[in-house]
N, C-alpha and C positions, 0 to 999 in steps of 0.2 A: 629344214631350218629356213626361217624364214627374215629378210630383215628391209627396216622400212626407213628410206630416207624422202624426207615431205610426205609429197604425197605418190612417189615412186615405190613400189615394194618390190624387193628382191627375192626371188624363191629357189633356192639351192636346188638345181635338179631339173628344177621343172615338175615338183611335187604336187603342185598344187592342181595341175593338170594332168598328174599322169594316167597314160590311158587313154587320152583325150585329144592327144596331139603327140607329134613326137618332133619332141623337143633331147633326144637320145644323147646329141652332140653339143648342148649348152652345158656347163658350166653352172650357167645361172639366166632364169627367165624373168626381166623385168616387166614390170605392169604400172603403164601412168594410169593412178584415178582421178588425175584431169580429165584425163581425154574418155575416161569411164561415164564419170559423173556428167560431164558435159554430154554426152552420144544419148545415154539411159534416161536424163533430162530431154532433148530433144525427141527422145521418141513416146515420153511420156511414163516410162518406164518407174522415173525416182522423181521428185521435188526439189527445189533450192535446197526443204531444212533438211535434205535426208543427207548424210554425213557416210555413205560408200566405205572410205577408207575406215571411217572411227569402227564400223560394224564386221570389218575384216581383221582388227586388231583384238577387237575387244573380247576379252575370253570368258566364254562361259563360266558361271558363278559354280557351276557341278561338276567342272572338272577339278581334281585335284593336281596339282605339283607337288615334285621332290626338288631339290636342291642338285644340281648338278655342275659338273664341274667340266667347262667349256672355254679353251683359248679364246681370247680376242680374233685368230687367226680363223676361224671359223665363219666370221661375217665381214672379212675380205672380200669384198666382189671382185673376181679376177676371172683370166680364162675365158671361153668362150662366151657372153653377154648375148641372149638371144629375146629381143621383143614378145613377150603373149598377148600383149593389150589388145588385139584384135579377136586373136583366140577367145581371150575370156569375152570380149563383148559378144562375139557370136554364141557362146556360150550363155553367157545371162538373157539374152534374147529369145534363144532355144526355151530355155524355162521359165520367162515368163509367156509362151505360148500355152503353156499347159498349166497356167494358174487357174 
């Protein structure tokens, strides 16, 4: 589960990296894509128009939904709060070496 305030994203778990990193003892692993888009920018990586965050939300037109039924209490950020913003930079780095 994932949930996104600005341009901060919050990922239940540490899902978005799992495998990747161990992030075991978070709670929840935020990620600034300020600090994304700014780094990927400086390294040449992305553009001013390229939109990072809009392209992490936006959900593919193939995948289908159901309707589910999930408390508000679910996108609570509480509990242990552990930084990836570094992880994932090293990460998007990682793969644009192999583009």
């Amino acid at each position: 589960m994932v949930k996104q305030v600005s341009s901060i994203m919050y990922d239940k778990g540490g899902m978005m990296l799992m495998g990747m990193s161990d992030f075991s003892n978070c709670d929840w692993v935020k990620y600034d894509f300020n600090v994304i888009q700014a780094e990927m920018e400086a390294q040449g990586m992305a553009s001013e128009d390229e939109d990072l965050m809009g392209d992490m939300i936006n959900i593919d037109e193939n995948v289908v939904c159901t309707d589910m039924a999930i408390s508000d209490s679910e996108f609570e950020v509480g509990g242990n709060v552990c930084d990836g913003t570094d992880v994932m930079l090293n990460l998007i780095s990682m793969a644009n070496q192999y583009k």
